[in-house]
N, CA, C and O atoms as a GROMACS GRO file, in nm:
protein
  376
    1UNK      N    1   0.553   2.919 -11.685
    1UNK     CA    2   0.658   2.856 -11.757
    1UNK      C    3   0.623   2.827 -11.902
    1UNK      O    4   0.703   2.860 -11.990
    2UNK      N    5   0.476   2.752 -11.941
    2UNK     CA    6   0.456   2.789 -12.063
    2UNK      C    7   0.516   2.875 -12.166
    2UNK      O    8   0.609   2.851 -12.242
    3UNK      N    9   0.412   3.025 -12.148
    3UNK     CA   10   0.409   3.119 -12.207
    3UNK      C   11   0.497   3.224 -12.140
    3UNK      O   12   0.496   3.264 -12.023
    4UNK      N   13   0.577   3.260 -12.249
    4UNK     CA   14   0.706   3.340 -12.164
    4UNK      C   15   0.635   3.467 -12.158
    4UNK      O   16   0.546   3.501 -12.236
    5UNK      N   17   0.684   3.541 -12.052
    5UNK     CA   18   0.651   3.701 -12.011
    5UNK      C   19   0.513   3.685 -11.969
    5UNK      O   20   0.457   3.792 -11.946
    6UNK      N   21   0.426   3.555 -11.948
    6UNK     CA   22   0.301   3.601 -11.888
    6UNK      C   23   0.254   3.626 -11.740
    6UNK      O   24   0.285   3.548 -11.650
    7UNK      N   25   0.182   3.734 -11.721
    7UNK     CA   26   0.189   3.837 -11.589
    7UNK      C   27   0.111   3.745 -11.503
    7UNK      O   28   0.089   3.635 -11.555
    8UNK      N   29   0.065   3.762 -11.387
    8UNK     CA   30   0.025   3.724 -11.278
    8UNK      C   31  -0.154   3.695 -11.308
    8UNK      O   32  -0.225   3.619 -11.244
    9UNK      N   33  -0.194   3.782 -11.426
    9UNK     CA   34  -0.329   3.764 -11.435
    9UNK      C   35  -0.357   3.681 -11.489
    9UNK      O   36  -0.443   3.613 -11.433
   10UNK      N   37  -0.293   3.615 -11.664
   10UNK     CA   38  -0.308   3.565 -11.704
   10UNK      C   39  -0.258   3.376 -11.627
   10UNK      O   40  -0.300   3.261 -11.645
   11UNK      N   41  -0.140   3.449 -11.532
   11UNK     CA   42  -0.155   3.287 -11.453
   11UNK      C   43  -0.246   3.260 -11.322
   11UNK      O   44  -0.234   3.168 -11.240
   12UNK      N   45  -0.313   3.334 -11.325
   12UNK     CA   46  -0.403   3.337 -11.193
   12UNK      C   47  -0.579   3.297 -11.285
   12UNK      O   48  -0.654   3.224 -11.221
   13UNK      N   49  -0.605   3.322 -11.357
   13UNK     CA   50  -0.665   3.270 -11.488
   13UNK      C   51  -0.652   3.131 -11.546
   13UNK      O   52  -0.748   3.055 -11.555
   14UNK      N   53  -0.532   3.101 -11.584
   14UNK     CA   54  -0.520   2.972 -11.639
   14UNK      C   55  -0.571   2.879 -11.518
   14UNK      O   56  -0.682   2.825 -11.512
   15UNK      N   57  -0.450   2.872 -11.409
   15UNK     CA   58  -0.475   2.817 -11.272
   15UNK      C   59  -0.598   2.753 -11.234
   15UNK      O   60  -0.615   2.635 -11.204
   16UNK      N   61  -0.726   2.901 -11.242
   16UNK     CA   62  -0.834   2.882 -11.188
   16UNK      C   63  -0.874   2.797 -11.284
   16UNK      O   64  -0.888   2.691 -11.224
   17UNK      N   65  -0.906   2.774 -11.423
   17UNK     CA   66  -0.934   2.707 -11.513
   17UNK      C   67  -0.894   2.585 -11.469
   17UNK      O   68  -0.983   2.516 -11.419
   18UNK      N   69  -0.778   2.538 -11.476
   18UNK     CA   70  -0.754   2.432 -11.425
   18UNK      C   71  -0.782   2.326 -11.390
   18UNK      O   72  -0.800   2.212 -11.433
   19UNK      N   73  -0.783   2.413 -11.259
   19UNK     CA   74  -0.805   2.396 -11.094
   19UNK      C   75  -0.937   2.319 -11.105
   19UNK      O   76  -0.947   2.199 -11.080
   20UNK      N   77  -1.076   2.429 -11.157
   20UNK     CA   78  -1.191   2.383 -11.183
   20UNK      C   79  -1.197   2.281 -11.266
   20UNK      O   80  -1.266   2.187 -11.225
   21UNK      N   81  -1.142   2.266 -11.381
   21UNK     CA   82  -1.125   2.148 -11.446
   21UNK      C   83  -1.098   2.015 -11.392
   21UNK      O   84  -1.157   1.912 -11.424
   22UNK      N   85  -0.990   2.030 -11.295
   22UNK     CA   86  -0.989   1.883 -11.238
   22UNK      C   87  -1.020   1.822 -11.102
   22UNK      O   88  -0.989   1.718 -11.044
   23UNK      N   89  -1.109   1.953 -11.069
   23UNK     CA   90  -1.190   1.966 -10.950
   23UNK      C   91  -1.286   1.820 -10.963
   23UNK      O   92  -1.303   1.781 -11.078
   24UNK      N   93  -1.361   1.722 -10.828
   24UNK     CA   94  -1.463   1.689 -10.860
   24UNK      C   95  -1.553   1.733 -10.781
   24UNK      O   96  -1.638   1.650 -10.747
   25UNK      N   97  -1.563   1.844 -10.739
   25UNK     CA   98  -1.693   1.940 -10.726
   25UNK      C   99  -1.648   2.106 -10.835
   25UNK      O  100  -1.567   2.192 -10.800
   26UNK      N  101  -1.695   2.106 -10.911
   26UNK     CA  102  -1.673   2.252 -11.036
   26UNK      C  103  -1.802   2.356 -10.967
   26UNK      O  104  -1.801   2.479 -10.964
   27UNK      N  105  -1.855   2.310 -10.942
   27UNK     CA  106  -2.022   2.366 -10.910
   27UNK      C  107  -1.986   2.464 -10.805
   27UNK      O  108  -2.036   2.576 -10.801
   28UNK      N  109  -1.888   2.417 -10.710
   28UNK     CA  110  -1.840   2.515 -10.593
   28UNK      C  111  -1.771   2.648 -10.608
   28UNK      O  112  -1.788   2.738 -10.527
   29UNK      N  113  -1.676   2.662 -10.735
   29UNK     CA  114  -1.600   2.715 -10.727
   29UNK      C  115  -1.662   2.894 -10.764
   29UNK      O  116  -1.751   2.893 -10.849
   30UNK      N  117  -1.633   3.002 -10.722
   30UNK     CA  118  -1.711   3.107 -10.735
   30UNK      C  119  -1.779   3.137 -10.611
   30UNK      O  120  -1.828   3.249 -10.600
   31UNK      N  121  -1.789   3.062 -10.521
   31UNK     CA  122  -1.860   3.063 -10.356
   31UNK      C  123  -1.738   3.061 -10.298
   31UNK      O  124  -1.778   2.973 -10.222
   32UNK      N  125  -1.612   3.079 -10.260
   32UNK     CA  126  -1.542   3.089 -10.181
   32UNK      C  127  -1.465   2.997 -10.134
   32UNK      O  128  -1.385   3.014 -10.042
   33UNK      N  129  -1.496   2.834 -10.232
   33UNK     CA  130  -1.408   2.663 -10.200
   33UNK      C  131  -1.269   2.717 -10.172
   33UNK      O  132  -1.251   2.828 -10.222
   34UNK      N  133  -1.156   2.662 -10.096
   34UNK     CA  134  -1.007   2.660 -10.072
   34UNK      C  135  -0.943   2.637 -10.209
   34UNK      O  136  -0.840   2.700 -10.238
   35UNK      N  137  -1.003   2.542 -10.304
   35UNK     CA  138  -0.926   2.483 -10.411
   35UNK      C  139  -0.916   2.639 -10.515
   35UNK      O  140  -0.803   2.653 -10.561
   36UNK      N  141  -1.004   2.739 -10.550
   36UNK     CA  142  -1.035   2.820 -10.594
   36UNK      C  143  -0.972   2.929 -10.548
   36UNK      O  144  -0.944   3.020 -10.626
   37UNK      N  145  -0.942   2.936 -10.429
   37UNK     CA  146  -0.856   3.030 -10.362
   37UNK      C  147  -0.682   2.971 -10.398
   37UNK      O  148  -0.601   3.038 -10.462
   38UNK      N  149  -0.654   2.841 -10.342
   38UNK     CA  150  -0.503   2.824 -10.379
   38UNK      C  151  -0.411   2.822 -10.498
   38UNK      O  152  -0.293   2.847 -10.521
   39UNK      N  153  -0.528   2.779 -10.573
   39UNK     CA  154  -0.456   2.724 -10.735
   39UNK      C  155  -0.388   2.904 -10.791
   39UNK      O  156  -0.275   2.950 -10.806
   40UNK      N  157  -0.488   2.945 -10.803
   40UNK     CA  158  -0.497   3.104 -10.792
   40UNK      C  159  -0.373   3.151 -10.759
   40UNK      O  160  -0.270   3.152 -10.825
   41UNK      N  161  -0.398   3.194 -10.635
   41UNK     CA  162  -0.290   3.229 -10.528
   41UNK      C  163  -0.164   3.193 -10.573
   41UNK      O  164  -0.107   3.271 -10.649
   42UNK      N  165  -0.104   3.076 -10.534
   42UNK     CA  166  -0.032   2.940 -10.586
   42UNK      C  167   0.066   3.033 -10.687
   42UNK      O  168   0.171   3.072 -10.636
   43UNK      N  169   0.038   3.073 -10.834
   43UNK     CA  170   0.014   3.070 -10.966
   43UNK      C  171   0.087   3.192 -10.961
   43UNK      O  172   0.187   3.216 -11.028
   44UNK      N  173   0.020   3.286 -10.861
   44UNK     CA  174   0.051   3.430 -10.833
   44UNK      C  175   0.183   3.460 -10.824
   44UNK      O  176   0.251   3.540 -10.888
   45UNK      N  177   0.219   3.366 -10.710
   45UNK     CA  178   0.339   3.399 -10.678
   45UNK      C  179   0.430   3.327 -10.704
   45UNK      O  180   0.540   3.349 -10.652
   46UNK      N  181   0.411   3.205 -10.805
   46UNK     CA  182   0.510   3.120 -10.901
   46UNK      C  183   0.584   3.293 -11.024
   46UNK      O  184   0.692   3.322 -11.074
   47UNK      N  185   0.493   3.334 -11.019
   47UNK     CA  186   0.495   3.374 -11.131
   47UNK      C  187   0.633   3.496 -11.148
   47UNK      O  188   0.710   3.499 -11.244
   48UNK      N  189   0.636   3.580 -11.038
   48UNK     CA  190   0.741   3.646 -10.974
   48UNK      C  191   0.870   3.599 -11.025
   48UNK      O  192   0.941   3.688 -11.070
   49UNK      N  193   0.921   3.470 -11.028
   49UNK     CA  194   1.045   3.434 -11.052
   49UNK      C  195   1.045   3.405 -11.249
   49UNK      O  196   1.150   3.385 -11.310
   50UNK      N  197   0.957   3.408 -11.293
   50UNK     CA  198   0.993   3.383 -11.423
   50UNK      C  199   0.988   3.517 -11.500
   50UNK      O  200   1.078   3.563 -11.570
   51UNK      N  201   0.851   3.579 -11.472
   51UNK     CA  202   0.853   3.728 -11.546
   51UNK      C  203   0.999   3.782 -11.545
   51UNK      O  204   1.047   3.814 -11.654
   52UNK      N  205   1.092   3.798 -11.404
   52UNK     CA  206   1.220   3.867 -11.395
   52UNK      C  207   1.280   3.801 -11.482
   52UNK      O  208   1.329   3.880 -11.563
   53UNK      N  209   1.315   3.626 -11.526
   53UNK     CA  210   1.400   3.589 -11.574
   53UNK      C  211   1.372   3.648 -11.722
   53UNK      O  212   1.466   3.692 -11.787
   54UNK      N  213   1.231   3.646 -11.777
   54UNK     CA  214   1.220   3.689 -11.937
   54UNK      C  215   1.265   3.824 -11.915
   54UNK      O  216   1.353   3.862 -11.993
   55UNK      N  217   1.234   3.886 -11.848
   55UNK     CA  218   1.246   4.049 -11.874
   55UNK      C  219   1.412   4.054 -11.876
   55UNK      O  220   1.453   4.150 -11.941
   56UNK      N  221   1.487   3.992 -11.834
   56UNK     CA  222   1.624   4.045 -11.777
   56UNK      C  223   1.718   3.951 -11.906
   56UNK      O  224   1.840   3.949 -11.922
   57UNK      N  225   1.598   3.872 -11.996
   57UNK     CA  226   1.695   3.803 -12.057
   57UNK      C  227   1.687   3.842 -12.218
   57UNK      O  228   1.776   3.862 -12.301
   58UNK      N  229   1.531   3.845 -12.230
   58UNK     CA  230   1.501   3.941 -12.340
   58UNK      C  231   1.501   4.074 -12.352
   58UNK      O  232   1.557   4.149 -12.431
   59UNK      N  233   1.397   4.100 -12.224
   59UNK     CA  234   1.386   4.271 -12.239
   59UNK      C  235   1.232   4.292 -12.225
   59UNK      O  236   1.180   4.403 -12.230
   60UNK      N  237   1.179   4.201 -12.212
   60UNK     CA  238   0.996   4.168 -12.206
   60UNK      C  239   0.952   4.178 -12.103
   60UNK      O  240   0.961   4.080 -12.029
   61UNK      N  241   0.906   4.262 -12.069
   61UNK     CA  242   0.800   4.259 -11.951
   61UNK      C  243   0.680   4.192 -11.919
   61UNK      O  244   0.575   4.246 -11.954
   62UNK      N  245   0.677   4.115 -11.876
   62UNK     CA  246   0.523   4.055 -11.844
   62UNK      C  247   0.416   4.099 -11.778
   62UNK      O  248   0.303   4.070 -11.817
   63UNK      N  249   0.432   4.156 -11.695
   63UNK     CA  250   0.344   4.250 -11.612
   63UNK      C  251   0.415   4.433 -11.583
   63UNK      O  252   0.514   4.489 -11.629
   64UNK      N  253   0.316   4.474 -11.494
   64UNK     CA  254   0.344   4.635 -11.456
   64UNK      C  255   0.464   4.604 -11.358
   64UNK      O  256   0.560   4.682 -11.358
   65UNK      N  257   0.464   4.520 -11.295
   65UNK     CA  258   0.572   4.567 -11.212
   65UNK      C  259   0.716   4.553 -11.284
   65UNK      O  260   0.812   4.624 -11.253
   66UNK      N  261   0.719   4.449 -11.389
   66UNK     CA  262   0.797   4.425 -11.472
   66UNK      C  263   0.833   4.559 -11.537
   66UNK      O  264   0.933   4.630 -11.544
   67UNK      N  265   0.722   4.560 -11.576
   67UNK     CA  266   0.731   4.690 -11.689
   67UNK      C  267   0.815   4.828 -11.608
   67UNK      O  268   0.903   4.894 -11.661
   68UNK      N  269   0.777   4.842 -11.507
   68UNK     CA  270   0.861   4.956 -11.454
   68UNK      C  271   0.963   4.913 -11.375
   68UNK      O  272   1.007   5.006 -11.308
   69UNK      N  273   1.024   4.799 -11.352
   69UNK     CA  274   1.108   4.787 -11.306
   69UNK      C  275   1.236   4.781 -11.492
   69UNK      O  276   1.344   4.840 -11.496
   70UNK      N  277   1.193   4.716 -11.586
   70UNK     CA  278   1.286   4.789 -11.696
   70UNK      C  279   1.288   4.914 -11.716
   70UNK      O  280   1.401   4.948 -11.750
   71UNK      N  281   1.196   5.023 -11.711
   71UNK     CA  282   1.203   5.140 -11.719
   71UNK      C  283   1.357   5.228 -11.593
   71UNK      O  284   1.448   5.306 -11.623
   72UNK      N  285   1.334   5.192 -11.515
   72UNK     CA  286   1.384   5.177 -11.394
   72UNK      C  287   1.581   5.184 -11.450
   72UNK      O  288   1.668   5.271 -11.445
   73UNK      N  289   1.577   5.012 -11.507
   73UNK     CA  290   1.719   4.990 -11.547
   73UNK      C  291   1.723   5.056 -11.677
   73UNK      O  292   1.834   5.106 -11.691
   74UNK      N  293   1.660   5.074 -11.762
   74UNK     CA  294   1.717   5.147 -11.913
   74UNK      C  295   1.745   5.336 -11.870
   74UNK      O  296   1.786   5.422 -11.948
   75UNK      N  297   1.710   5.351 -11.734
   75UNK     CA  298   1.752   5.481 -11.731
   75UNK      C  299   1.852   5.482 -11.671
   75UNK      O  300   1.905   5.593 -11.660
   76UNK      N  301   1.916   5.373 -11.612
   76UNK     CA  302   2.033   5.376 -11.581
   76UNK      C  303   2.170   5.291 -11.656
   76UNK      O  304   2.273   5.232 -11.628
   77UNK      N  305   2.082   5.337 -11.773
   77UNK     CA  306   2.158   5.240 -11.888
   77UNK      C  307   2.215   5.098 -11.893
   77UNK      O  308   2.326   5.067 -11.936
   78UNK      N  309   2.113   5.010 -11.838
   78UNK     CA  310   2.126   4.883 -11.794
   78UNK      C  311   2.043   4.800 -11.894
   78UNK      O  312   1.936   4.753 -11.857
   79UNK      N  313   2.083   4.781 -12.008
   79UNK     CA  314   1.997   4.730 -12.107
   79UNK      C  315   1.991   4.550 -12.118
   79UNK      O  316   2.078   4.468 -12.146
   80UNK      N  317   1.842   4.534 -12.082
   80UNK     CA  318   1.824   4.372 -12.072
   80UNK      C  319   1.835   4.329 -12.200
   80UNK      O  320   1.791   4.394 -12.295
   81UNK      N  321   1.916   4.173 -12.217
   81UNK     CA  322   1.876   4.123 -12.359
   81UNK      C  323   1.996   3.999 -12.325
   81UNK      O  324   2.077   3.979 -12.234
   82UNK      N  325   1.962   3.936 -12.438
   82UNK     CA  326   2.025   3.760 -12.448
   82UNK      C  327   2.204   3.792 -12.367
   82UNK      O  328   2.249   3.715 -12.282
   83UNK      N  329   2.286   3.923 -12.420
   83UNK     CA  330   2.391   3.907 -12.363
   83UNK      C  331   2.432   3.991 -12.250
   83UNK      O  332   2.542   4.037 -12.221
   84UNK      N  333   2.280   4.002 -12.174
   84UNK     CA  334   2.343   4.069 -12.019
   84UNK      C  335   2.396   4.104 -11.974
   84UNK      O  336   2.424   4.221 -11.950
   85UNK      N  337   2.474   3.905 -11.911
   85UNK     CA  338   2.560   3.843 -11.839
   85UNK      C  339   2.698   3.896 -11.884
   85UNK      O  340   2.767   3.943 -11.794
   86UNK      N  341   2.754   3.896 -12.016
   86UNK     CA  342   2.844   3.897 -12.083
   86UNK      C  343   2.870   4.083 -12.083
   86UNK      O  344   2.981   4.128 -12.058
   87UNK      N  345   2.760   4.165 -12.112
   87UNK     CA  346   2.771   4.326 -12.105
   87UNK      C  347   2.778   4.393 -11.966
   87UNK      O  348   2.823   4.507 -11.950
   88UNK      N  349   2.737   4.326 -11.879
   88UNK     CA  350   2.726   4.364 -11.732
   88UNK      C  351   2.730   4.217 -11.655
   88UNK      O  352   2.642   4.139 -11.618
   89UNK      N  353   2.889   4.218 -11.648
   89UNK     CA  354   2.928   4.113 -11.561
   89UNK      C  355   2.921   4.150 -11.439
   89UNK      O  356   2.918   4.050 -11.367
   90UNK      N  357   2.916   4.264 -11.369
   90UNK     CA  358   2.855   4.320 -11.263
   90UNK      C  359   2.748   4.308 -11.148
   90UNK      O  360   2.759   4.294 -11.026
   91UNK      N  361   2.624   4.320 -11.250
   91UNK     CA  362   2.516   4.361 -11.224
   91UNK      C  363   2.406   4.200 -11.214
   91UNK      O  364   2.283   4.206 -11.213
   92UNK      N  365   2.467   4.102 -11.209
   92UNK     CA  366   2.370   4.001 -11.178
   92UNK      C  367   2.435   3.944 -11.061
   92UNK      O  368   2.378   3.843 -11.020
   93UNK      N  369   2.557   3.988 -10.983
   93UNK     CA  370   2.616   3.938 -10.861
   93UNK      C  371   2.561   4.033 -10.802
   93UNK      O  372   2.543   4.147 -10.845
   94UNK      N  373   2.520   3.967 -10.654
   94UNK     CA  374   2.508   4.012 -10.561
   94UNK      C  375   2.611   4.131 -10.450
   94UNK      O  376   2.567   4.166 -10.341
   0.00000   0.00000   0.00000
């Protein structure tokens, strides 16, 4: 939520940082602790719902899957950007 368009690595990164930061054992983390595994994890799959919202609102991809899933819509002439909603009243209903 921070940093818009950032991919799964860079929040699986911050996370762990974190995580270890407000850990009070830091010494553990790198051996296999739960806290090191979830924050991580956690982060991973927060992340899924925002990349789509930047990509579909700007046009930014944050990660690969991002990235080819716009490739994907600009060949079907589905162009992401601030007025979407308004150009393809369509295509965000289910």
């Amino acid at each position: 939520g921070i940093l818009p368009a950032a991919g799964s690595t860079i929040s699986n990164i911050l996370a762990y940082d974190q995580a270890k930061k407000a850990s009070k054992t830091p010494e553990k983390f790198g051996t296999g602790c739960v806290e090191g595994i979830v924050a991580p994890e956690s982060a991973n799959n927060a992340t899924a719902g925002g990349t789509l919202i930047v990509m579909m609102a700007l046009g930014i991809p944050g990660d690969i899957i991002t990235a080819v899933m716009l490739g994907a819509l600009l060949i079907h002439d589905v162009i992401p950007s601030p007025s979407f909603i308004t150009d393809e009243p369509g295509s965000p209903n289910p």
